[in-house]
PDB file of N, CA, C and O in Angstrom:
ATOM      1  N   UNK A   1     -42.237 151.783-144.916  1.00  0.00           N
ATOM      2  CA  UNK A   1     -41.557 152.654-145.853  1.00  0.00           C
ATOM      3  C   UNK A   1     -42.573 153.541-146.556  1.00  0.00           C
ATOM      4  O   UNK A   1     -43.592 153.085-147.075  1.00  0.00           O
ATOM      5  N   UNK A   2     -42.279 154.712-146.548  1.00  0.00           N
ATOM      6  CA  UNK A   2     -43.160 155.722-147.734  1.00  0.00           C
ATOM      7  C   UNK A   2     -43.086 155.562-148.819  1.00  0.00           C
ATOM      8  O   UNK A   2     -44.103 155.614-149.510  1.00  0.00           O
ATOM      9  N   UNK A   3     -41.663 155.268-149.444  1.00  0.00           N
ATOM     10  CA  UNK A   3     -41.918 155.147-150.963  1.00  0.00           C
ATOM     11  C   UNK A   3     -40.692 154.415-151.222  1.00  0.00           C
ATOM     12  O   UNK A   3     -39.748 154.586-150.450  1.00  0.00           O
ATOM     13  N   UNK A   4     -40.570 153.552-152.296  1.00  0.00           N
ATOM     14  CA  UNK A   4     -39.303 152.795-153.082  1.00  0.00           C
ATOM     15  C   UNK A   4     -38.096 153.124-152.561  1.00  0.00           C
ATOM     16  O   UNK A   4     -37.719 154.226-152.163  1.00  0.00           O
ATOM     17  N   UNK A   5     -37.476 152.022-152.594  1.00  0.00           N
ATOM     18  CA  UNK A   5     -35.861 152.632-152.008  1.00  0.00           C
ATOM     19  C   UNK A   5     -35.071 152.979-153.229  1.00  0.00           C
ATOM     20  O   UNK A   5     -35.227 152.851-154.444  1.00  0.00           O
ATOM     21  N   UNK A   6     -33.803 153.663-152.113  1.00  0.00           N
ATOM     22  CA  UNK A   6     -33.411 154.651-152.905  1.00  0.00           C
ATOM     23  C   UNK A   6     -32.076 153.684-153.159  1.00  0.00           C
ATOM     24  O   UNK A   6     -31.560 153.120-152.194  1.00  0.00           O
ATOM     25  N   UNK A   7     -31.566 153.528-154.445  1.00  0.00           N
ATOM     26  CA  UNK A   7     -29.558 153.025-154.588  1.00  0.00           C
ATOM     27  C   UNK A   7     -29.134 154.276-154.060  1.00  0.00           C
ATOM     28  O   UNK A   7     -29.660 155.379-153.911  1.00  0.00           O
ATOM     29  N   UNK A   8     -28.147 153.828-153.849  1.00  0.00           N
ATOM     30  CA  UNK A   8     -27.472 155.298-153.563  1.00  0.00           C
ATOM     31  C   UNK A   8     -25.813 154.831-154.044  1.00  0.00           C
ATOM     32  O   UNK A   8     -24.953 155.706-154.143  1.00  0.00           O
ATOM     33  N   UNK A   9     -25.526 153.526-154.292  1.00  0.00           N
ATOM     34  CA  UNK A   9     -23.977 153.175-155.079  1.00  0.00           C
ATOM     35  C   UNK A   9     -24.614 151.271-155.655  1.00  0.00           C
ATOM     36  O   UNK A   9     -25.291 150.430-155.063  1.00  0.00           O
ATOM     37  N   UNK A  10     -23.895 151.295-157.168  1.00  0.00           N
ATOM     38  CA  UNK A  10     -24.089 149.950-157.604  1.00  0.00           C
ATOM     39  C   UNK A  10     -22.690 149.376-157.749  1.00  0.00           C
ATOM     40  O   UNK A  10     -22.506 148.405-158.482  1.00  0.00           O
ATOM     41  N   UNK A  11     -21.727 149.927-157.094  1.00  0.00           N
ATOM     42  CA  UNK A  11     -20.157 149.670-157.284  1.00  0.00           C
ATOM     43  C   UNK A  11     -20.203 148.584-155.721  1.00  0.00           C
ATOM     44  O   UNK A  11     -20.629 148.721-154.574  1.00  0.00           O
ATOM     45  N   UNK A  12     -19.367 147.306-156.651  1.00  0.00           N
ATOM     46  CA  UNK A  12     -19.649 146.295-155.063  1.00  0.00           C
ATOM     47  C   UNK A  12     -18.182 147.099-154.568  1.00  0.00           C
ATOM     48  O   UNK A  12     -18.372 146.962-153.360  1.00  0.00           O
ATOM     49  N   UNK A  13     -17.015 147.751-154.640  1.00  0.00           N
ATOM     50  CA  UNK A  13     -16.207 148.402-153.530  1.00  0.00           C
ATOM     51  C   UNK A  13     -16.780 148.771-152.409  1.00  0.00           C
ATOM     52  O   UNK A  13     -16.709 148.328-151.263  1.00  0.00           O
ATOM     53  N   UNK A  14     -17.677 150.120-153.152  1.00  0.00           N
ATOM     54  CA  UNK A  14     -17.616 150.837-152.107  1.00  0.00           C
ATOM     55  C   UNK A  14     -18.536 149.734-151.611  1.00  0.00           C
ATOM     56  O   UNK A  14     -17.909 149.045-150.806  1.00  0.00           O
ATOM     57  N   UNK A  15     -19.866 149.268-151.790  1.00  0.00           N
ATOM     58  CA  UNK A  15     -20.529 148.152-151.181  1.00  0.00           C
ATOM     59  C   UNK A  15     -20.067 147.590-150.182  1.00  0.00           C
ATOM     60  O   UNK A  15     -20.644 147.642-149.096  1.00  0.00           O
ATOM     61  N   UNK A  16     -18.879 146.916-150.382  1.00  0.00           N
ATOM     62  CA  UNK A  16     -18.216 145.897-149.760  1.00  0.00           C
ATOM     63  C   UNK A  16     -17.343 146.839-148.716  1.00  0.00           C
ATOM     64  O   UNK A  16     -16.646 146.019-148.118  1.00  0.00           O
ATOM     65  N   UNK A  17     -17.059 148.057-148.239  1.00  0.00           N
ATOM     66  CA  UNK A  17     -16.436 149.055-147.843  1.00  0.00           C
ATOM     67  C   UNK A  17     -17.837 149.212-146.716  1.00  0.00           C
ATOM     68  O   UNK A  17     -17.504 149.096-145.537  1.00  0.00           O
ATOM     69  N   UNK A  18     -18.827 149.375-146.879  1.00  0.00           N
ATOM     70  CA  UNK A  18     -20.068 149.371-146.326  1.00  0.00           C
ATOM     71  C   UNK A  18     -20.345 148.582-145.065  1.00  0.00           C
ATOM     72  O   UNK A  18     -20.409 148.851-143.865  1.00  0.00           O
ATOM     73  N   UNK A  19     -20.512 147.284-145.964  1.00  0.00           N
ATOM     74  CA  UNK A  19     -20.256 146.609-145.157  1.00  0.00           C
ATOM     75  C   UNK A  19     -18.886 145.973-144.338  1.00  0.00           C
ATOM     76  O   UNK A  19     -18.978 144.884-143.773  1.00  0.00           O
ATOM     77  N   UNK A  20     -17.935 146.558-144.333  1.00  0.00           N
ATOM     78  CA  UNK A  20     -17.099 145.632-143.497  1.00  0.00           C
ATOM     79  C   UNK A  20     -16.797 146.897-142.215  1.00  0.00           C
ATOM     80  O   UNK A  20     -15.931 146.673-141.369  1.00  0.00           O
ATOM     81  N   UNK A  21     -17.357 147.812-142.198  1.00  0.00           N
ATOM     82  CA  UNK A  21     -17.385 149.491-141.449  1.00  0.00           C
ATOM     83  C   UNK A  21     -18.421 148.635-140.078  1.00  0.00           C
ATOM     84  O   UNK A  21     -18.327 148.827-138.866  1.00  0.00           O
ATOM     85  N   UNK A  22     -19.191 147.858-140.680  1.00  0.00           N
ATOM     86  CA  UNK A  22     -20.262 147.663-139.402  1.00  0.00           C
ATOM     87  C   UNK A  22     -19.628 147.048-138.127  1.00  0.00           C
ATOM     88  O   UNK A  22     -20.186 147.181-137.038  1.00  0.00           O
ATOM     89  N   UNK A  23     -18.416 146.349-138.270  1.00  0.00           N
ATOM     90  CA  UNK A  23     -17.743 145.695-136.657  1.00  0.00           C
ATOM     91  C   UNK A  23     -17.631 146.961-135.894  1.00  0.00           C
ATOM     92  O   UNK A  23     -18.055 147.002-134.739  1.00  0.00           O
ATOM     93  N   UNK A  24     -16.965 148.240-136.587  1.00  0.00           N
ATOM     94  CA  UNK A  24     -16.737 149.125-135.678  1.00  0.00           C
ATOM     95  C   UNK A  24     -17.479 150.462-135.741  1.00  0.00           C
ATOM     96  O   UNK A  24     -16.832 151.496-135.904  1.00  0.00           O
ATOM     97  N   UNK A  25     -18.916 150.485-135.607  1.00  0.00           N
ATOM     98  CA  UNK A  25     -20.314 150.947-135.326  1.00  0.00           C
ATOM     99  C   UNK A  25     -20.172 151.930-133.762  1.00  0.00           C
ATOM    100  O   UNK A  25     -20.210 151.327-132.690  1.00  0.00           O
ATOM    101  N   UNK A  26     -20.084 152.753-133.783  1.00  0.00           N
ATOM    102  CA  UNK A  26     -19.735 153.269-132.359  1.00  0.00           C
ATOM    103  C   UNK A  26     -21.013 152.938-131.491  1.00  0.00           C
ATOM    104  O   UNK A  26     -22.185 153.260-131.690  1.00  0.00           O
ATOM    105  N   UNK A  27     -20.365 152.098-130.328  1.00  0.00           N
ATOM    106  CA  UNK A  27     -21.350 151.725-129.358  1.00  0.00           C
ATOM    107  C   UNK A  27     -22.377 152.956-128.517  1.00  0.00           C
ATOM    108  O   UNK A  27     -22.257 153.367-127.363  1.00  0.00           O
ATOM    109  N   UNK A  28     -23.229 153.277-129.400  1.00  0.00           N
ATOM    110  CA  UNK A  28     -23.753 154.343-128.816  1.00  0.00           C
ATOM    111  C   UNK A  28     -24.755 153.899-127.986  1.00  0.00           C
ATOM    112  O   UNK A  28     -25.151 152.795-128.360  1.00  0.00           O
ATOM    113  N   UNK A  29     -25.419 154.378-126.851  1.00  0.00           N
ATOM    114  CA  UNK A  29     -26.732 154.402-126.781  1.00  0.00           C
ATOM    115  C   UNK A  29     -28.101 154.778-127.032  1.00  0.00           C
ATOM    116  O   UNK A  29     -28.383 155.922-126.673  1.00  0.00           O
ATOM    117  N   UNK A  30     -29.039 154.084-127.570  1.00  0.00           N
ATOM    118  CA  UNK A  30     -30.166 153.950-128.508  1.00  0.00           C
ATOM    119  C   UNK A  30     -30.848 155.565-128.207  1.00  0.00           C
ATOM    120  O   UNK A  30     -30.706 155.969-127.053  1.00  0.00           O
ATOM    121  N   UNK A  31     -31.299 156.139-128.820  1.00  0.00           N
ATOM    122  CA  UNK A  31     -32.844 156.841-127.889  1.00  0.00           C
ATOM    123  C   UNK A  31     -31.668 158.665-127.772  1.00  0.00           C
ATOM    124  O   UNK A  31     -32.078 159.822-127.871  1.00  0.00           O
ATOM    125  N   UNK A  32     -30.113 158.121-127.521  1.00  0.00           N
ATOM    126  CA  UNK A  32     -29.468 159.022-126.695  1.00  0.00           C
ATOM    127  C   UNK A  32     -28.493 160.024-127.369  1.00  0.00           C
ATOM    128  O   UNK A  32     -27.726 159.362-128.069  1.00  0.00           O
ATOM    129  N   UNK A  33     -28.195 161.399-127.449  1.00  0.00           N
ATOM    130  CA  UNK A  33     -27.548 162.319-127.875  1.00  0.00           C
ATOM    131  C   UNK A  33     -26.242 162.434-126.938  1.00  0.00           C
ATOM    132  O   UNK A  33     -25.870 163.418-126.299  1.00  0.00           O
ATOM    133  N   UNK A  34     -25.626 161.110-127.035  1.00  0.00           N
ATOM    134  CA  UNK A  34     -24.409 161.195-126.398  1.00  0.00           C
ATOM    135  C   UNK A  34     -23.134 162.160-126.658  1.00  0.00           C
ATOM    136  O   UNK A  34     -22.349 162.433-125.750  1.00  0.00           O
ATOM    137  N   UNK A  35     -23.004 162.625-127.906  1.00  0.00           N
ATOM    138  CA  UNK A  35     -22.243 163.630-128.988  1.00  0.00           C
ATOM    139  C   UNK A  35     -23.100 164.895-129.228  1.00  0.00           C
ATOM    140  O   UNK A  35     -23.226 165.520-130.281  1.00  0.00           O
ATOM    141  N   UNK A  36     -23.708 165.156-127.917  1.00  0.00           N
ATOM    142  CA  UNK A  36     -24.240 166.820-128.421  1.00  0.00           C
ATOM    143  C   UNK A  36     -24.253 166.979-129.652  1.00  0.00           C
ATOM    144  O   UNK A  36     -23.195 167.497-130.007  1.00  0.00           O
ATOM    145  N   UNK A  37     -25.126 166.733-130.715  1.00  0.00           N
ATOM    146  CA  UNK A  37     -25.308 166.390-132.384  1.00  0.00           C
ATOM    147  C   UNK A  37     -26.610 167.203-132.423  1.00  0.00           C
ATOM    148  O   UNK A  37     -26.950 167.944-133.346  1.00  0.00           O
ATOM    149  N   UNK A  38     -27.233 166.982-131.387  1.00  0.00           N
ATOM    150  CA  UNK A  38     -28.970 167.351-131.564  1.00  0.00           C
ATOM    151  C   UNK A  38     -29.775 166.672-132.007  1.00  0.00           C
ATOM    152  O   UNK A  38     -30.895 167.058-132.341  1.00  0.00           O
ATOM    153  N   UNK A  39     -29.212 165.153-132.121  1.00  0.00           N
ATOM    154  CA  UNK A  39     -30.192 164.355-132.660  1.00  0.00           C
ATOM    155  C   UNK A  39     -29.766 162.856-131.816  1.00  0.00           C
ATOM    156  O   UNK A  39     -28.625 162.444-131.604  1.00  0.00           O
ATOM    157  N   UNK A  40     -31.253 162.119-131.367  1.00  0.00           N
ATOM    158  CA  UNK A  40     -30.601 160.835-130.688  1.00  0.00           C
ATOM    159  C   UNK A  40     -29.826 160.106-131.980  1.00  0.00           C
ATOM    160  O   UNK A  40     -29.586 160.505-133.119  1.00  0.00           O
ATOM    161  N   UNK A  41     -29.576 158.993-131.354  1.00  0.00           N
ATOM    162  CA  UNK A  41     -28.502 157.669-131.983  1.00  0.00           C
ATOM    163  C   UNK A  41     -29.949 156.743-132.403  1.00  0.00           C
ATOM    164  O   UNK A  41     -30.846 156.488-131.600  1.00  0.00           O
ATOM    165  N   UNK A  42     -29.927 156.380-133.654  1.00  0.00           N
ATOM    166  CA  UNK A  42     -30.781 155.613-133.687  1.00  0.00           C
ATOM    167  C   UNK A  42     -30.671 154.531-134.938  1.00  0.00           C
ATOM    168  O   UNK A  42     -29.526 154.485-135.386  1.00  0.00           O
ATOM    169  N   UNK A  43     -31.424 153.829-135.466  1.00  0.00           N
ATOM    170  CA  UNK A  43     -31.135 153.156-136.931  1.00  0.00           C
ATOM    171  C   UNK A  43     -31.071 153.513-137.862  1.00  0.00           C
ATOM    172  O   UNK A  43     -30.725 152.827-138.823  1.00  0.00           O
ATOM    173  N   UNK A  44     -31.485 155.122-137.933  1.00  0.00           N
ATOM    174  CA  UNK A  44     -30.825 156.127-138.909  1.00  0.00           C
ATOM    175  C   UNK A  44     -29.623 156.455-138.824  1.00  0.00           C
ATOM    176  O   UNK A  44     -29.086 156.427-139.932  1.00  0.00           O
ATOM    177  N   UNK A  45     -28.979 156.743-138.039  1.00  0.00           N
ATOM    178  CA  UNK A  45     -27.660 157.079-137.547  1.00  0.00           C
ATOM    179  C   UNK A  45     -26.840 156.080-138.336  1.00  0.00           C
ATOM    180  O   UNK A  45     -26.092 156.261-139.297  1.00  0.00           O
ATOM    181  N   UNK A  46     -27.171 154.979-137.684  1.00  0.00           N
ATOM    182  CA  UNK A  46     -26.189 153.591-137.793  1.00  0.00           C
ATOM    183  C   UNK A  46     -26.181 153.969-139.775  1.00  0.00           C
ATOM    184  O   UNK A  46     -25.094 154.121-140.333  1.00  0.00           O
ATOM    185  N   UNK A  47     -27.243 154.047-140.418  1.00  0.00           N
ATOM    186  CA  UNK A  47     -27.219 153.703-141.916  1.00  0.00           C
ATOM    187  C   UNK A  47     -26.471 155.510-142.594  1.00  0.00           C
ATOM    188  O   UNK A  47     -26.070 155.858-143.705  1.00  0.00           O
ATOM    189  N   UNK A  48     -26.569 156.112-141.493  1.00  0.00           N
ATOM    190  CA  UNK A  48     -26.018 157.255-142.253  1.00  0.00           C
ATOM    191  C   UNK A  48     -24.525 157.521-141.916  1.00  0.00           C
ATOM    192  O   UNK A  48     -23.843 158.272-142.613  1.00  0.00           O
ATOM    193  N   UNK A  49     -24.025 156.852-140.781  1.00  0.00           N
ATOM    194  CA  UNK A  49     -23.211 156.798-140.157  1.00  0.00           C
ATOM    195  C   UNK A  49     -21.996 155.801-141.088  1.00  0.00           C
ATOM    196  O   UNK A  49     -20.801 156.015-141.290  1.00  0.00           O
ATOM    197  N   UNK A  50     -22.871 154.685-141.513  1.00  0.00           N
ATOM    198  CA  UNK A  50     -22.353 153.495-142.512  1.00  0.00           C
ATOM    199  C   UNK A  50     -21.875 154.643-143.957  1.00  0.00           C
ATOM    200  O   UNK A  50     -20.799 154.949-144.472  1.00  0.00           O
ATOM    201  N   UNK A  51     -22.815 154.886-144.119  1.00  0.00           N
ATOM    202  CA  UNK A  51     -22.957 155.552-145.538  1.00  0.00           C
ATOM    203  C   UNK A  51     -21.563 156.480-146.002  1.00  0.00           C
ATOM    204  O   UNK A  51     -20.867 156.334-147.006  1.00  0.00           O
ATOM    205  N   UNK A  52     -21.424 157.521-144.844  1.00  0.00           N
ATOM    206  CA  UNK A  52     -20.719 158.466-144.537  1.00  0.00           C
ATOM    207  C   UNK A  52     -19.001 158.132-144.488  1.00  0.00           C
ATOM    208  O   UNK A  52     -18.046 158.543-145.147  1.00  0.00           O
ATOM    209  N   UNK A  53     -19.148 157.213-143.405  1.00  0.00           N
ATOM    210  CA  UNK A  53     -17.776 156.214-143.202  1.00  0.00           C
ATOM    211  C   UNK A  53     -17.603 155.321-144.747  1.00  0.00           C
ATOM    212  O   UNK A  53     -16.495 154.938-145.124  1.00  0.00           O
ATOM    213  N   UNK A  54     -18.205 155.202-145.125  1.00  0.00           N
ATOM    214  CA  UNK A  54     -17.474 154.512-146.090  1.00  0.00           C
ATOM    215  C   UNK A  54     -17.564 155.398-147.659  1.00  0.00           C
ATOM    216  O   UNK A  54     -17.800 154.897-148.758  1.00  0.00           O
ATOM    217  N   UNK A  55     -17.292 156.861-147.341  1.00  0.00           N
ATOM    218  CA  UNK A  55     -17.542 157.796-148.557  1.00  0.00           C
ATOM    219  C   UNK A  55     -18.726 158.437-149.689  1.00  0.00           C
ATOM    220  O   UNK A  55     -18.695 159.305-150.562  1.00  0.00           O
ATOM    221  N   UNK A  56     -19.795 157.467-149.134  1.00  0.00           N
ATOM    222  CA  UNK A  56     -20.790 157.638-149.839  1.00  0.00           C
ATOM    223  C   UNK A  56     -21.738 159.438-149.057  1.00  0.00           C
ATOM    224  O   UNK A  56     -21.903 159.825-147.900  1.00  0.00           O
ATOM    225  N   UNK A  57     -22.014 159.876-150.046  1.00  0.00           N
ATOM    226  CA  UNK A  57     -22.481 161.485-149.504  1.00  0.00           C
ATOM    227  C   UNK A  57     -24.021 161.526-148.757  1.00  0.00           C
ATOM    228  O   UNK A  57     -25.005 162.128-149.188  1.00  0.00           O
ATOM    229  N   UNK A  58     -23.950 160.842-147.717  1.00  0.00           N
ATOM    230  CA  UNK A  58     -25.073 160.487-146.947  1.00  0.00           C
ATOM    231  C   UNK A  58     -26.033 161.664-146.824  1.00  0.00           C
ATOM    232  O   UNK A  58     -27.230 161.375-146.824  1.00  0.00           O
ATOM    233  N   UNK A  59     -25.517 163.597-146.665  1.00  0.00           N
ATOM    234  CA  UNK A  59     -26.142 164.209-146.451  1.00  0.00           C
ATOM    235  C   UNK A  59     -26.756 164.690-147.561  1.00  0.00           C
ATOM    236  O   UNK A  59     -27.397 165.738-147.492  1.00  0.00           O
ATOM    237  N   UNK A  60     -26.629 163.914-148.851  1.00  0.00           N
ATOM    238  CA  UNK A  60     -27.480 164.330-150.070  1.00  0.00           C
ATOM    239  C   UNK A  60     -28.649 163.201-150.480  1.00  0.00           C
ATOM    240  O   UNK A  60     -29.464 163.128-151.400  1.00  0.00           O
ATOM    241  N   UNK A  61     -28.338 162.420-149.411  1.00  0.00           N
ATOM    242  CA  UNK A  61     -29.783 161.535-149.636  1.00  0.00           C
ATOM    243  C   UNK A  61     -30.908 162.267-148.781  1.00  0.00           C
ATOM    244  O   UNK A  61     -30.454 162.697-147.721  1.00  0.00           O
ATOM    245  N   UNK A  62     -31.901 162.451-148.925  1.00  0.00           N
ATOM    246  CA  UNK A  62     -33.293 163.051-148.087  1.00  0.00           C
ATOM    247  C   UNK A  62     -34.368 161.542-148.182  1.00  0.00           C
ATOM    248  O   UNK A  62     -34.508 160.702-149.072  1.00  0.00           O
ATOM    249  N   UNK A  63     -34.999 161.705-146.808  1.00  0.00           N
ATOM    250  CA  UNK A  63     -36.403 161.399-146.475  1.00  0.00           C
ATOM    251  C   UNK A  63     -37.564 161.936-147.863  1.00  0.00           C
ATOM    252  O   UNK A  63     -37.906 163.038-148.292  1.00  0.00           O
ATOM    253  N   UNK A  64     -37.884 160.561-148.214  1.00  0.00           N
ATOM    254  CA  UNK A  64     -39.459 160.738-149.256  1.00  0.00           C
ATOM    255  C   UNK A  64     -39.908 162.123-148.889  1.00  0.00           C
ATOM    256  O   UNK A  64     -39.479 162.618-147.847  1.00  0.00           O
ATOM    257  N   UNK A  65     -40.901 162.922-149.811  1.00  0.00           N
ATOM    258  CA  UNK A  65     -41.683 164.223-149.205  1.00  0.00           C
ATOM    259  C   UNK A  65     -42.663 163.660-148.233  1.00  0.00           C
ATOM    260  O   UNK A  65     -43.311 162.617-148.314  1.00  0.00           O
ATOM    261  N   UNK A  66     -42.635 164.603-147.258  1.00  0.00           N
ATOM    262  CA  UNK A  66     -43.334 164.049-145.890  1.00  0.00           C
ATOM    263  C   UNK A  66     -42.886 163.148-144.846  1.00  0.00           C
ATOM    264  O   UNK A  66     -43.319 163.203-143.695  1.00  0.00           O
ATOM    265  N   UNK A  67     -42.009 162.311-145.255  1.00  0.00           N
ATOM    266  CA  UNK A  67     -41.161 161.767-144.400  1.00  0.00           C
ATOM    267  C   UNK A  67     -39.897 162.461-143.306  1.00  0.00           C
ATOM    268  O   UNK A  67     -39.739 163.648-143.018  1.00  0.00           O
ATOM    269  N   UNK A  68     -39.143 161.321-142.867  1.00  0.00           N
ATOM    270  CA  UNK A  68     -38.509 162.525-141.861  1.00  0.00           C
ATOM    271  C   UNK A  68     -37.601 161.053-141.334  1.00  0.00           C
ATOM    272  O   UNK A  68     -38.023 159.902-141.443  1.00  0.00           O
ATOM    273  N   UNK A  69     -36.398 161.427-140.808  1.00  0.00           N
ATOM    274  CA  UNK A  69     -35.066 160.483-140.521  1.00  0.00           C
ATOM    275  C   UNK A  69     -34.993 161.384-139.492  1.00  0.00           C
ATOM    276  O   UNK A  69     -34.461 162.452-139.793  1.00  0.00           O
ATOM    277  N   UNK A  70     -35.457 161.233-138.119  1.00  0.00           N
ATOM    278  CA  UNK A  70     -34.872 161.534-137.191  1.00  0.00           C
ATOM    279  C   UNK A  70     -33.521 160.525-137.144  1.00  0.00           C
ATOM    280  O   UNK A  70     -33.387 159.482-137.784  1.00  0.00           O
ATOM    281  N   UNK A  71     -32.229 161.336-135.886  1.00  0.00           N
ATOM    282  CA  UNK A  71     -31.108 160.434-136.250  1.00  0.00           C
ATOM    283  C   UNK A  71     -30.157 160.671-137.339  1.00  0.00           C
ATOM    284  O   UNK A  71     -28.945 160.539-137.171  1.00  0.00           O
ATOM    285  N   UNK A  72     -30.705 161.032-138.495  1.00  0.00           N
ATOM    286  CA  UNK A  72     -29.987 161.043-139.788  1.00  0.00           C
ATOM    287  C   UNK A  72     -28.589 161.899-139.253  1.00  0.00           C
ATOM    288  O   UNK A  72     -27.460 161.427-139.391  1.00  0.00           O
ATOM    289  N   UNK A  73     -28.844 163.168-138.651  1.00  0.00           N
ATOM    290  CA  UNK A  73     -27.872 163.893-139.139  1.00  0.00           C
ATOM    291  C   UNK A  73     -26.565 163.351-137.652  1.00  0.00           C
ATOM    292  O   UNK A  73     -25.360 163.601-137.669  1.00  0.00           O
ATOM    293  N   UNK A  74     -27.176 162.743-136.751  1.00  0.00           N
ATOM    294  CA  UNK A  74     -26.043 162.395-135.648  1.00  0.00           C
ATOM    295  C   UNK A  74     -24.885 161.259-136.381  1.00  0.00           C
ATOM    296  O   UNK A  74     -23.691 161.201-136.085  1.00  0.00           O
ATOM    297  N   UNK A  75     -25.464 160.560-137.211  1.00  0.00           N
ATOM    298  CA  UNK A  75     -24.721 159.311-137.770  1.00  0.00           C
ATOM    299  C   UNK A  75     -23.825 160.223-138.430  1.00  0.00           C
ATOM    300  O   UNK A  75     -22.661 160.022-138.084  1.00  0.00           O
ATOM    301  N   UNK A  76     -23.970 161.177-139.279  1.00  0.00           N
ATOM    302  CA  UNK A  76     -23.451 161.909-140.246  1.00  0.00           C
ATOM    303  C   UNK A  76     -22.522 162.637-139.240  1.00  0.00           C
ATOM    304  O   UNK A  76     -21.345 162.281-139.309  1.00  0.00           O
ATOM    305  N   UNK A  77     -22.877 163.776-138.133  1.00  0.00           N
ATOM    306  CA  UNK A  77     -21.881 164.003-137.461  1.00  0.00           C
ATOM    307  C   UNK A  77     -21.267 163.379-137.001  1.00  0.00           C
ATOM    308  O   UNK A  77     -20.123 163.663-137.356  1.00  0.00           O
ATOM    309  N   UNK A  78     -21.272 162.349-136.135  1.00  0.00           N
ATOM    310  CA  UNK A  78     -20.588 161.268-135.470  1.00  0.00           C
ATOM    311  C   UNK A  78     -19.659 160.734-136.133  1.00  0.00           C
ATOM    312  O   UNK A  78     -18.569 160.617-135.573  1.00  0.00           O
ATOM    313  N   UNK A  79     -19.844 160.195-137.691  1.00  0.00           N
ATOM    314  CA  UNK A  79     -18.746 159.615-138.680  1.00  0.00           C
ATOM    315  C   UNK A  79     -17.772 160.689-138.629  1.00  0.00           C
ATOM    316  O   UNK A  79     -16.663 160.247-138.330  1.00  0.00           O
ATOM    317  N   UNK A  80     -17.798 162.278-138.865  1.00  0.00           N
ATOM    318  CA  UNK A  80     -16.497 162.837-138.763  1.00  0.00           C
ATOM    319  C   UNK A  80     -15.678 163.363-137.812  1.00  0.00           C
ATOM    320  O   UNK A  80     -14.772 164.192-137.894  1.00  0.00           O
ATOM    321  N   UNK A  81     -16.313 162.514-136.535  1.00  0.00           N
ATOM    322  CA  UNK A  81     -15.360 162.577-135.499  1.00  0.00           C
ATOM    323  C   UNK A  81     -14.313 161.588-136.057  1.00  0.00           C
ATOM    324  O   UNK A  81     -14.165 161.134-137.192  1.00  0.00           O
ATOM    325  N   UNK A  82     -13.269 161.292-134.291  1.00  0.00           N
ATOM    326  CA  UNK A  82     -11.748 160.676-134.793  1.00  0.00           C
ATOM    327  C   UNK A  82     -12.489 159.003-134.694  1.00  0.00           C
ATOM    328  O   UNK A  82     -13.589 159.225-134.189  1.00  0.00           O
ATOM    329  N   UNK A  83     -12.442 158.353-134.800  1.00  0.00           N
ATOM    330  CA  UNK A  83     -12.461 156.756-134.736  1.00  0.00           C
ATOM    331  C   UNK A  83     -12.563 156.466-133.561  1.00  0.00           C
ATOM    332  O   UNK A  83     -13.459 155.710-133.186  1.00  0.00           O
ATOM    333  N   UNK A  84     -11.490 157.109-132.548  1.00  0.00           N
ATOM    334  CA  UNK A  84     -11.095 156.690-131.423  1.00  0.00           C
ATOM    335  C   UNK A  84     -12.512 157.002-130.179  1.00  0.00           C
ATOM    336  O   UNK A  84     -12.720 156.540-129.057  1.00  0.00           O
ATOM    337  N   UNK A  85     -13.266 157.992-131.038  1.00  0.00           N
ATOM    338  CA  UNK A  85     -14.703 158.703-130.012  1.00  0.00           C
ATOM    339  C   UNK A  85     -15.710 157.777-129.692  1.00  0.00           C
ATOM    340  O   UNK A  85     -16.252 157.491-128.624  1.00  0.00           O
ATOM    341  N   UNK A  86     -15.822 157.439-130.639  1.00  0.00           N
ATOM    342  CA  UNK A  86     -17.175 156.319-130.775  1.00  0.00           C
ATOM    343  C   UNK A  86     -17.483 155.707-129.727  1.00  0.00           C
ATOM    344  O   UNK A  86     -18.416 154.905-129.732  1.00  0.00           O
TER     345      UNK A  86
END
C-alpha cells in the first residue's frame, strides 16, 4: 500500500449491502477486457465493482498521488451493465 486506507462508508447498511453483492461478482476473467471497458478485470475491479453495486460513489475515490488502480474503471463500468451480463 502507498498510503493509509481510505473509509469510504461507516454505515453497517450500506456495509452489509457490500458485502452480501460478493456471491454475485461477475465471473470474469483475470488479466482480461472481456466488456470492451479498456481496462482488464482485476482486484480492482472486483472492489470498485463492489463499491459501485452497492451505491457507494466508487469513481470519486482516487489512487494515493503516484499511485494508480489499473482495473478501477472496468469494475465501475461493468457494475452499470444489466446483472444478467456478468
Amino acid at each position: 500500500a502507498v498510503a493509509s486506507p481510505h473509509t469510504v462508508t461507516d454505515d453497517p447498511v450500506t456495509t452489509q449491502r457490500v458485502l452480501d453483492l460478493v456471491p454475485s461478482l461477475p465471473a470474469l476473467t483475470w488479466g482480461r477486457d472481456e466488456h470492451g471497458t479498456g481496462d482488464m478485470w482485476n482486484s480492482n475491479s472486483v472492489i470498485s465493482w463492489l463499491l459501485t453495486r452497492s451505491g457507494i460513489a466508487a469513481d470519486a475515490v482516487a489512487p494515493p498521488p503516484g499511485g494508480s488502480a489499473p482495473g478501477w474503471r472496468a469494475g465501475i463500468t461493468i457494475a452499470g451493465l444489466p446483472e444478467t451480463s456478468g
